[in-house]
PDB file with one MODEL, atoms N, CA, C and O in Angstrom:
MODEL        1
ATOM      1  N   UNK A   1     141.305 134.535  52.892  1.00  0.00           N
ATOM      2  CA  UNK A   1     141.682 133.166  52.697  1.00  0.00           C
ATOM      3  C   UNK A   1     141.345 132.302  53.902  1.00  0.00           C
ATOM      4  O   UNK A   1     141.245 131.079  53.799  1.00  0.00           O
ATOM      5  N   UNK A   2     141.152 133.028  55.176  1.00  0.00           N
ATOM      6  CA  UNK A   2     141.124 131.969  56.264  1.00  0.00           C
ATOM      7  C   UNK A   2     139.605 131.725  56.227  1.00  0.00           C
ATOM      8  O   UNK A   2     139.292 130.849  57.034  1.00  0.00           O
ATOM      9  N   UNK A   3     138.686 132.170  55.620  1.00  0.00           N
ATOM     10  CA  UNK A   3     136.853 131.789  55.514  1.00  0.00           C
ATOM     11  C   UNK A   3     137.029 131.006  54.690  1.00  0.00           C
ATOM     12  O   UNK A   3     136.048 130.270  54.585  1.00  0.00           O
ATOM     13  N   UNK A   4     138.147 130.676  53.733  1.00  0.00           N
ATOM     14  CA  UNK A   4     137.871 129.508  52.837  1.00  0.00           C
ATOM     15  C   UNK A   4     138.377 127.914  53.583  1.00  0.00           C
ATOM     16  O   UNK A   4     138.027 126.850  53.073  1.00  0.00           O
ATOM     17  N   UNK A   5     139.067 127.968  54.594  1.00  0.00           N
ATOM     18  CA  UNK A   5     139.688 127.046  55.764  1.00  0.00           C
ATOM     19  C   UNK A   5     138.812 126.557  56.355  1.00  0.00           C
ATOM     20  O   UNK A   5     138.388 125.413  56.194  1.00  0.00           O
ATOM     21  N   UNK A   6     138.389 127.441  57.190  1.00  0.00           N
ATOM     22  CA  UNK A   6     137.564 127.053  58.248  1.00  0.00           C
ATOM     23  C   UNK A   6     136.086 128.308  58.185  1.00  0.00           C
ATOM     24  O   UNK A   6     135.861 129.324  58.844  1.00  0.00           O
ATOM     25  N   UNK A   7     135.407 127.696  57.196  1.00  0.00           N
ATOM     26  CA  UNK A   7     133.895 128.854  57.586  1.00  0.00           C
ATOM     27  C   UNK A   7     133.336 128.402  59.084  1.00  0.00           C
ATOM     28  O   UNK A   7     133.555 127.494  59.885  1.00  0.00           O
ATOM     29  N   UNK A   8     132.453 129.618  58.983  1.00  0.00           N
ATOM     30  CA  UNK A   8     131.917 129.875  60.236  1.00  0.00           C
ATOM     31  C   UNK A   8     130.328 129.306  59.892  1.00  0.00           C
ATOM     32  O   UNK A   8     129.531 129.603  59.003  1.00  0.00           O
ATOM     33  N   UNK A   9     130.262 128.251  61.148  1.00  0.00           N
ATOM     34  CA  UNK A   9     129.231 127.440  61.484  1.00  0.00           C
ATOM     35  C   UNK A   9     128.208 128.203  61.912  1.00  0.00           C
ATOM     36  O   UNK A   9     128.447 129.082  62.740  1.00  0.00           O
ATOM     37  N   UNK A  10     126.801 127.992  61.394  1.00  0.00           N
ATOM     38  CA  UNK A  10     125.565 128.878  61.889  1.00  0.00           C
ATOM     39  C   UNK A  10     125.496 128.336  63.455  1.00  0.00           C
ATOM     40  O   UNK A  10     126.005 127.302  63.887  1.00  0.00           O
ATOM     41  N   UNK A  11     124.883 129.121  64.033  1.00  0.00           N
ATOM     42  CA  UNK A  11     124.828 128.387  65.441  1.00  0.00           C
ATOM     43  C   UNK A  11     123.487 127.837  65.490  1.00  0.00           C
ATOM     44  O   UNK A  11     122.659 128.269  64.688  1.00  0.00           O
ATOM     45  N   UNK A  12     123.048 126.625  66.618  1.00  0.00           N
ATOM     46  CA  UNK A  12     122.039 126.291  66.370  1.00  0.00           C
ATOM     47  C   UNK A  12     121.209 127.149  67.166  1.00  0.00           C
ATOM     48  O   UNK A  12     121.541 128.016  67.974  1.00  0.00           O
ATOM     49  N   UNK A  13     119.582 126.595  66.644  1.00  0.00           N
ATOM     50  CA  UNK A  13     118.472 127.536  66.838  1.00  0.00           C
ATOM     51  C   UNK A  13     117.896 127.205  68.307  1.00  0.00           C
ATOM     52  O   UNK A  13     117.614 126.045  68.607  1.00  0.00           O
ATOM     53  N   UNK A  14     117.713 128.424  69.335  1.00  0.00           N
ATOM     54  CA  UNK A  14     117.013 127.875  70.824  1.00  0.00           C
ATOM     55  C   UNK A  14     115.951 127.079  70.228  1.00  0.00           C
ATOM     56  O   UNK A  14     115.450 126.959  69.109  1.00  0.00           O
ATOM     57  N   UNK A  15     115.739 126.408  71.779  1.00  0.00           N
ATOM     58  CA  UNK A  15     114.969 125.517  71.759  1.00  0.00           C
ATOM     59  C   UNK A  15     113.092 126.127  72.196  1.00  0.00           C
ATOM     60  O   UNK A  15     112.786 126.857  73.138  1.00  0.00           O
ATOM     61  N   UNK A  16     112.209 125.557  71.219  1.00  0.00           N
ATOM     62  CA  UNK A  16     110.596 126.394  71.605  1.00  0.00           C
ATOM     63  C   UNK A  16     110.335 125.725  73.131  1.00  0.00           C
ATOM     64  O   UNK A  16     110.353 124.606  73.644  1.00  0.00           O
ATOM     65  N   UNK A  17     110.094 127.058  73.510  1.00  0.00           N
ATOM     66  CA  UNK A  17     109.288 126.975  74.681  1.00  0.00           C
ATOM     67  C   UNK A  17     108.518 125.846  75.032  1.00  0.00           C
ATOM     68  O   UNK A  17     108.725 124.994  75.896  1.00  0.00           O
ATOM     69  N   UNK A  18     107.780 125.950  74.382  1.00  0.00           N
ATOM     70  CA  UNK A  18     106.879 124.946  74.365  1.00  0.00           C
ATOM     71  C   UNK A  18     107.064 123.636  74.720  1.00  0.00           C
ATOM     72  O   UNK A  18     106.740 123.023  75.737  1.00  0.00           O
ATOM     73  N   UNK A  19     107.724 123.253  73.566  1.00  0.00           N
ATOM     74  CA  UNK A  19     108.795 121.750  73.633  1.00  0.00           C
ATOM     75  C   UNK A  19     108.911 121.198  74.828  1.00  0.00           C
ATOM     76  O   UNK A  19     108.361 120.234  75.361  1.00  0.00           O
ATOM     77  N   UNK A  20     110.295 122.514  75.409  1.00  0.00           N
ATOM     78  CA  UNK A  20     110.887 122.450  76.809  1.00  0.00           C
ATOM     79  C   UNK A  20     109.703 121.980  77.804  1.00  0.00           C
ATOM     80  O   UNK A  20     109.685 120.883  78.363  1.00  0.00           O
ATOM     81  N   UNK A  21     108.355 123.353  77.986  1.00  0.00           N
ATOM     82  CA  UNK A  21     107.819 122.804  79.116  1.00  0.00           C
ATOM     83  C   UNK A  21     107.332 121.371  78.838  1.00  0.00           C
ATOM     84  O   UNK A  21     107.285 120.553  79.758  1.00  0.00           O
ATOM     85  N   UNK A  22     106.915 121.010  77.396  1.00  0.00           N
ATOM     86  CA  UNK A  22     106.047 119.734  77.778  1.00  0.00           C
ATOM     87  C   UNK A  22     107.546 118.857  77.934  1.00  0.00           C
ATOM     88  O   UNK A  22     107.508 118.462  79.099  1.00  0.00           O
ATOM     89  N   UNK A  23     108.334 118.560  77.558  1.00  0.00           N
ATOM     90  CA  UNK A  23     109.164 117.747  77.795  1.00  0.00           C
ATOM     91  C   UNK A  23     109.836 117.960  79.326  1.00  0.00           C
ATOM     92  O   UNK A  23     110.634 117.034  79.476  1.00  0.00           O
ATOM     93  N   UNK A  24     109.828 118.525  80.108  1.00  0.00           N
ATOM     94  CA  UNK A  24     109.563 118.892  81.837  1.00  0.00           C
ATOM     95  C   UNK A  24     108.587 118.046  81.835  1.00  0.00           C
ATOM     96  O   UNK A  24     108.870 116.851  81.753  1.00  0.00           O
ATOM     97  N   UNK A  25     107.389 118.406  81.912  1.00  0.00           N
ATOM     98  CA  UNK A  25     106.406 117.859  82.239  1.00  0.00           C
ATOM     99  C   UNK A  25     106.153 116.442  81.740  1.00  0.00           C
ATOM    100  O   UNK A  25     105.117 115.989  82.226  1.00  0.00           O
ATOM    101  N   UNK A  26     106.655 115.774  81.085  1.00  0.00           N
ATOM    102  CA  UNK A  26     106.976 114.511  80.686  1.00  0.00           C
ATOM    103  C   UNK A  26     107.735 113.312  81.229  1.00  0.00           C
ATOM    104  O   UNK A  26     107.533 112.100  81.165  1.00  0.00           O
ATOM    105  N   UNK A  27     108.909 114.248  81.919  1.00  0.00           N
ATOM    106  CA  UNK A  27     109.961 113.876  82.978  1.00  0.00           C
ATOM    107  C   UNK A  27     109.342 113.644  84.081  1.00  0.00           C
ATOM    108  O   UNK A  27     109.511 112.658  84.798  1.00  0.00           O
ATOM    109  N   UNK A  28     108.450 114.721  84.300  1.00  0.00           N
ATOM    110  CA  UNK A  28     107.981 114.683  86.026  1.00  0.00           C
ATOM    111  C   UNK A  28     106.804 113.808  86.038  1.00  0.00           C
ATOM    112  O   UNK A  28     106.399 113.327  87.096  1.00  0.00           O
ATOM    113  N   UNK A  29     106.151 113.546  84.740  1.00  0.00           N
ATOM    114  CA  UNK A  29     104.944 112.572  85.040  1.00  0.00           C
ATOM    115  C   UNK A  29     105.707 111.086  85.071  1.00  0.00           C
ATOM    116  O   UNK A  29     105.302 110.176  85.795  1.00  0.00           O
ATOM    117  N   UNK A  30     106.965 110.949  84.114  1.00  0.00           N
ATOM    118  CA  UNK A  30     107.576 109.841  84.177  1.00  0.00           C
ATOM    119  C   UNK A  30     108.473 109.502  86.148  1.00  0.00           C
ATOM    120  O   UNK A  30     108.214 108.487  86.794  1.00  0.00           O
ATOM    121  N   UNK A  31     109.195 110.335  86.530  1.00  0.00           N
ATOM    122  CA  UNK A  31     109.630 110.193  87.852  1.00  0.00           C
ATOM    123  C   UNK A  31     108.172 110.241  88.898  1.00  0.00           C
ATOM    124  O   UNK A  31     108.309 109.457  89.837  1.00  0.00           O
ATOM    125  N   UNK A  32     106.971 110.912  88.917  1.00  0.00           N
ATOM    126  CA  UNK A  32     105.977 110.637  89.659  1.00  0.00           C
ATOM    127  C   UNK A  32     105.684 108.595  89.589  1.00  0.00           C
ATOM    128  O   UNK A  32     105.483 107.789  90.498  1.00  0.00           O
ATOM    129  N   UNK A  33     105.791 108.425  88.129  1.00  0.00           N
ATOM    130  CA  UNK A  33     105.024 107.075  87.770  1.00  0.00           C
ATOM    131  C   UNK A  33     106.479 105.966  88.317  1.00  0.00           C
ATOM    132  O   UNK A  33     106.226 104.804  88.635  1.00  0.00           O
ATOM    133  N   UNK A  34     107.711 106.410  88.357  1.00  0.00           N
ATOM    134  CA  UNK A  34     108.460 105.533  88.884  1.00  0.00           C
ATOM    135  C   UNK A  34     108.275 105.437  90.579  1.00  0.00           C
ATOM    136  O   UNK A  34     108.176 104.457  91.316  1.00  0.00           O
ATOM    137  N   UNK A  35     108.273 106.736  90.827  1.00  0.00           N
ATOM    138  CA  UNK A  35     107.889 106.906  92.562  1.00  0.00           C
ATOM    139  C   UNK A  35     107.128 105.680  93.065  1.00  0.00           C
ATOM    140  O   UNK A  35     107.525 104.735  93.747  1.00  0.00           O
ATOM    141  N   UNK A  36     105.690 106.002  92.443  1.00  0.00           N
ATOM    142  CA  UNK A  36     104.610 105.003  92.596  1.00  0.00           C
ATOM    143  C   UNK A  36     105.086 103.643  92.453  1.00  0.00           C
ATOM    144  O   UNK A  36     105.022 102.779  93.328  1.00  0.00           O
ATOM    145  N   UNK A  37     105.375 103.565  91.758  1.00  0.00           N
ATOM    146  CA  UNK A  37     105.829 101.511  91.299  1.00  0.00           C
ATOM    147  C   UNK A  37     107.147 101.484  92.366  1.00  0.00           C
ATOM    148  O   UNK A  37     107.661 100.367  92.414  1.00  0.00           O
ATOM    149  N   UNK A  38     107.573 102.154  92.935  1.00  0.00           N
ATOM    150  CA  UNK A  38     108.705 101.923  94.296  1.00  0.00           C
ATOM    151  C   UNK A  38     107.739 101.814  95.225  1.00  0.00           C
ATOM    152  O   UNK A  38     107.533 100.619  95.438  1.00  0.00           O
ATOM    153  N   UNK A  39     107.049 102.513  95.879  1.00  0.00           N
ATOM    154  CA  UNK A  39     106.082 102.135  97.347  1.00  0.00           C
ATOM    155  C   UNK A  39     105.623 101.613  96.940  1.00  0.00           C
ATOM    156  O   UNK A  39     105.719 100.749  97.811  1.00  0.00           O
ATOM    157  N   UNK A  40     104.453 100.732  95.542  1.00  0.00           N
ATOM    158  CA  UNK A  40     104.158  99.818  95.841  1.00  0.00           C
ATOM    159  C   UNK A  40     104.834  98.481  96.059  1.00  0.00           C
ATOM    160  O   UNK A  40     104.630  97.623  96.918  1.00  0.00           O
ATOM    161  N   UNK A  41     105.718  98.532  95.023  1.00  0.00           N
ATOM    162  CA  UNK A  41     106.991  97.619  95.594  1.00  0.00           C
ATOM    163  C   UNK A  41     107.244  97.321  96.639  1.00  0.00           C
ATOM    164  O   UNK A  41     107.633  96.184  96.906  1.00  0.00           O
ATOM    165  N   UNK A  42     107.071  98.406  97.665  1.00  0.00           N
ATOM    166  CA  UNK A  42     107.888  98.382  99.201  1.00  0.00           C
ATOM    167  C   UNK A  42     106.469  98.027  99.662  1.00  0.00           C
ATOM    168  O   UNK A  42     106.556  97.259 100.620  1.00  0.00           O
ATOM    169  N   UNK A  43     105.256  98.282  99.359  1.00  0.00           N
ATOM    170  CA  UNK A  43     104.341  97.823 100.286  1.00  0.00           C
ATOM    171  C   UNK A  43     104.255  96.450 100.222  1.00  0.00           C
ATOM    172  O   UNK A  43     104.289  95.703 101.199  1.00  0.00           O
ATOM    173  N   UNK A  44     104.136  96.097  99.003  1.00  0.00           N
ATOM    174  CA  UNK A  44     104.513  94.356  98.889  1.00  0.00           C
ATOM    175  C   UNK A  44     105.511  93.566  99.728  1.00  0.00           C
ATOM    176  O   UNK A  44     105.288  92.656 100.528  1.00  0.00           O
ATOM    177  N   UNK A  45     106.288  93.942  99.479  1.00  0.00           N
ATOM    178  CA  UNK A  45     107.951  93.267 100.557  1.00  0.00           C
ATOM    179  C   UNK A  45     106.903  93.001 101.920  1.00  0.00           C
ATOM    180  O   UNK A  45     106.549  91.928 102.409  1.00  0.00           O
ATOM    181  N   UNK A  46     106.435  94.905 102.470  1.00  0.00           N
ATOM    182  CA  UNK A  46     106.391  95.046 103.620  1.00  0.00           C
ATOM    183  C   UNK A  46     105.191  93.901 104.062  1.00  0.00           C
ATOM    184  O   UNK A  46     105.283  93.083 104.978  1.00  0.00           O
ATOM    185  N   UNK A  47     104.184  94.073 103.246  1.00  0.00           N
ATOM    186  CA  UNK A  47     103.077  93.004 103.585  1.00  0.00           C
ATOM    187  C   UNK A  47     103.380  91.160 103.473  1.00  0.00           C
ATOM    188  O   UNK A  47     102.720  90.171 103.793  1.00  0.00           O
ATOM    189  N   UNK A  48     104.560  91.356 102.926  1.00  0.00           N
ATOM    190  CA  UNK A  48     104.951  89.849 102.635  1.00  0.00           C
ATOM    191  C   UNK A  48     105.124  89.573 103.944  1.00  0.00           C
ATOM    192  O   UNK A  48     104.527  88.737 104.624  1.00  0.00           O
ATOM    193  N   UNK A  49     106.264  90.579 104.360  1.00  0.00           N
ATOM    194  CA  UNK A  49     106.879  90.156 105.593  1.00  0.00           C
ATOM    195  C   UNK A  49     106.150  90.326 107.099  1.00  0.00           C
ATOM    196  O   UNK A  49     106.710  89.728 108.017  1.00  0.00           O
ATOM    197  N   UNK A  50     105.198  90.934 107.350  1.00  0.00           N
ATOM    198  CA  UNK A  50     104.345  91.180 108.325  1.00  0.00           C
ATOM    199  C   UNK A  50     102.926  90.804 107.818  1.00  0.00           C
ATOM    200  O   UNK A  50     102.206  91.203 108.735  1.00  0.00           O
ATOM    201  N   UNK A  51     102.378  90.432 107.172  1.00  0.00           N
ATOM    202  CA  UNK A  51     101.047  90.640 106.548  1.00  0.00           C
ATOM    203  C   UNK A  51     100.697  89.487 107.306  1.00  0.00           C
ATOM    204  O   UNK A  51      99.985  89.996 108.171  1.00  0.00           O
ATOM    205  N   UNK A  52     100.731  88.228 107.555  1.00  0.00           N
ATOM    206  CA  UNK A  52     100.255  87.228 108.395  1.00  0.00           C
ATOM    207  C   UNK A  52     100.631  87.165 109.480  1.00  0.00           C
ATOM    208  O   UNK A  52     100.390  86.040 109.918  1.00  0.00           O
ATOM    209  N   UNK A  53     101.176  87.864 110.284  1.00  0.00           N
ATOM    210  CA  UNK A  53     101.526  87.919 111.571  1.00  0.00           C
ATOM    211  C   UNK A  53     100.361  88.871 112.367  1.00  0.00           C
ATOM    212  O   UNK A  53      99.880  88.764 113.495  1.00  0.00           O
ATOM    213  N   UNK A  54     100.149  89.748 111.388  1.00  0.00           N
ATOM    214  CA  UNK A  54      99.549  91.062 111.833  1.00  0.00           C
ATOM    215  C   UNK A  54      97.653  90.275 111.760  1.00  0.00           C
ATOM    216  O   UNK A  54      96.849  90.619 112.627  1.00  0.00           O
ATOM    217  N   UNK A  55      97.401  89.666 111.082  1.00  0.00           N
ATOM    218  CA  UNK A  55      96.067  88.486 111.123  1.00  0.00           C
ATOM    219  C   UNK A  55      96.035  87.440 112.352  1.00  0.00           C
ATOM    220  O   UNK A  55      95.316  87.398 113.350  1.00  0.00           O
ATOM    221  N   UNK A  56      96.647  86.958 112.092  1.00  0.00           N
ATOM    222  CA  UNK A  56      97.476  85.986 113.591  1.00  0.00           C
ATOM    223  C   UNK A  56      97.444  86.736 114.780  1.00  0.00           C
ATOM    224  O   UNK A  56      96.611  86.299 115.574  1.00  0.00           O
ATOM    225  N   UNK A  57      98.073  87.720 115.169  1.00  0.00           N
ATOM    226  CA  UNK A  57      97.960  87.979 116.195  1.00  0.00           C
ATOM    227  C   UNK A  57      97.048  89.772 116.972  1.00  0.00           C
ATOM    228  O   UNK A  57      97.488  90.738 117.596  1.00  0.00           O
ATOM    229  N   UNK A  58      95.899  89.436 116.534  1.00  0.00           N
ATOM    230  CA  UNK A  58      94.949  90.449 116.199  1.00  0.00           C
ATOM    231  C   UNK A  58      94.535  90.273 117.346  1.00  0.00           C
ATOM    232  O   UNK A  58      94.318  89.157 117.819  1.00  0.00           O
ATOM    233  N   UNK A  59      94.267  92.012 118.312  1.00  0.00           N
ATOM    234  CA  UNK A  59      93.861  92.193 119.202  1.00  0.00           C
ATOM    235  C   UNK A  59      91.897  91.585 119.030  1.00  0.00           C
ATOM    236  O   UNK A  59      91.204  91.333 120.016  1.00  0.00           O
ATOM    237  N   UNK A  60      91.566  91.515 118.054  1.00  0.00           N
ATOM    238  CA  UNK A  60      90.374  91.344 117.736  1.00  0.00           C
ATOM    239  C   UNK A  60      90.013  89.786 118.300  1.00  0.00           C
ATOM    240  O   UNK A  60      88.962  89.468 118.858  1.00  0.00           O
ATOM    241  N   UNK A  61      90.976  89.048 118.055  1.00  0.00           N
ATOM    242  CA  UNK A  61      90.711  87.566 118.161  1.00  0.00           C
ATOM    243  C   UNK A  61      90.975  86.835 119.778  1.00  0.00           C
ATOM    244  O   UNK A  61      92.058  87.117 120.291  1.00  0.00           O
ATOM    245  N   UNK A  62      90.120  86.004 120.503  1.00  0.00           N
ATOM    246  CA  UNK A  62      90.308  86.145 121.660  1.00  0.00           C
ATOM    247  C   UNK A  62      91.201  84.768 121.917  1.00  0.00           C
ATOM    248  O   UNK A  62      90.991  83.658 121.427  1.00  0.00           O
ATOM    249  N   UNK A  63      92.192  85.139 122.772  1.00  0.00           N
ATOM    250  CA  UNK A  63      93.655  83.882 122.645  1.00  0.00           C
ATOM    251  C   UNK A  63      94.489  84.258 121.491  1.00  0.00           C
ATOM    252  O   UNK A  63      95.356  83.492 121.071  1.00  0.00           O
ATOM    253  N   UNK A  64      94.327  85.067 121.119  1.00  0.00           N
ATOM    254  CA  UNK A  64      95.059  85.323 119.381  1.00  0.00           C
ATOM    255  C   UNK A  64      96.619  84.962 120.068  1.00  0.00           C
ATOM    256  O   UNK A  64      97.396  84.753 119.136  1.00  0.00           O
ATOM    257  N   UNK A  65      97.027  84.882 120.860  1.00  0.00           N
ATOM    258  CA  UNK A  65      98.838  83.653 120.676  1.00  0.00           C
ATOM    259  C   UNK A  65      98.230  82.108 121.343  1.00  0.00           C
ATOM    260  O   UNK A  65      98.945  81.112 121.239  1.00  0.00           O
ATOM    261  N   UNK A  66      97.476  82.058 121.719  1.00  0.00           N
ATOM    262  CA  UNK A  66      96.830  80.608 121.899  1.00  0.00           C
ATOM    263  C   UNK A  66      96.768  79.980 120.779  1.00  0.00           C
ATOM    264  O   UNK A  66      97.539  79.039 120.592  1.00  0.00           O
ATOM    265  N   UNK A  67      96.300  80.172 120.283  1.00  0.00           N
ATOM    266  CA  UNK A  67      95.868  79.554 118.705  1.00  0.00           C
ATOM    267  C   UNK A  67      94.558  78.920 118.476  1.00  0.00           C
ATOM    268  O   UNK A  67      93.879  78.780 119.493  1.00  0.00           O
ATOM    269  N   UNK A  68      94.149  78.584 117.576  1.00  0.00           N
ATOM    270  CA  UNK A  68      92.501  77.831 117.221  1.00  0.00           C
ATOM    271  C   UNK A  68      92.568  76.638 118.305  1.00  0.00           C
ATOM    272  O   UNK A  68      93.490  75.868 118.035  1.00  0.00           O
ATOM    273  N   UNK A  69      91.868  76.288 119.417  1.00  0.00           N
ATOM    274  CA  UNK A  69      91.579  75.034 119.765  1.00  0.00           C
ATOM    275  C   UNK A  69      90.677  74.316 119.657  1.00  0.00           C
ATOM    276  O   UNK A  69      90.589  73.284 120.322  1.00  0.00           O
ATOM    277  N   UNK A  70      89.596  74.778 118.598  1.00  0.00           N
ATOM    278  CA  UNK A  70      88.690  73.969 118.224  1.00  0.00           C
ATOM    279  C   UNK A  70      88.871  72.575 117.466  1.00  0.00           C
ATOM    280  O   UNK A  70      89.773  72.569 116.628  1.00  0.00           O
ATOM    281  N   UNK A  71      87.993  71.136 117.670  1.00  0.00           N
ATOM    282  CA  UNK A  71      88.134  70.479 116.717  1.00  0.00           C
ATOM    283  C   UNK A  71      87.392  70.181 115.460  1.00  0.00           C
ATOM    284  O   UNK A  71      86.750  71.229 115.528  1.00  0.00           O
ATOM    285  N   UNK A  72      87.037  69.748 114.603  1.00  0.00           N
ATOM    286  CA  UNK A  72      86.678  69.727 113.550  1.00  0.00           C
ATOM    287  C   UNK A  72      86.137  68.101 113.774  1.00  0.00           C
ATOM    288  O   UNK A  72      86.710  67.129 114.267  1.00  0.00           O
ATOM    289  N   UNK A  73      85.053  68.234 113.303  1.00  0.00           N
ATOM    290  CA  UNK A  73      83.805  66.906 113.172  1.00  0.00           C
ATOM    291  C   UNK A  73      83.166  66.268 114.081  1.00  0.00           C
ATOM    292  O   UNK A  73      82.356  65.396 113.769  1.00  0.00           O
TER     293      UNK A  73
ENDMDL
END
């Protein structure tokens, strides 16, 4: 009488191999592709914030904290 109460539930079926690895490997191509879009993110900020300073004051340029004293016409 108590199998007519409460029967017994099949259990579910493992999961294919297969599946699993590609769905791993799905995860990790997805967290690689977030990685990427963070440093470039951060390289942006970083170049915002130094990117014309680092032109400006270039060992290359002679007076580079003098500034341009040429005139024009």
């Amino acid at each position: 009488m108590s199998g007519l109460i409460s029967p017994k539930t099949p259990s579910a079926p493992a999961p294919d191999p297969e599946l699993k690895e590609a769905q791993e490997r799905q995860e990790k191509m997805l967290d690689d592709q977030e990685k990427q879009k963070r440093m470039q993110i951060a390289a942006r900020q970083r170049a915002r914030r130094i990117g014309g300073q680092r032109m400006l004051l270039s060992k290359t340029r002679e007076d580079a904290e003098q500034g341009i004293k040429e005139t024009l016409g």
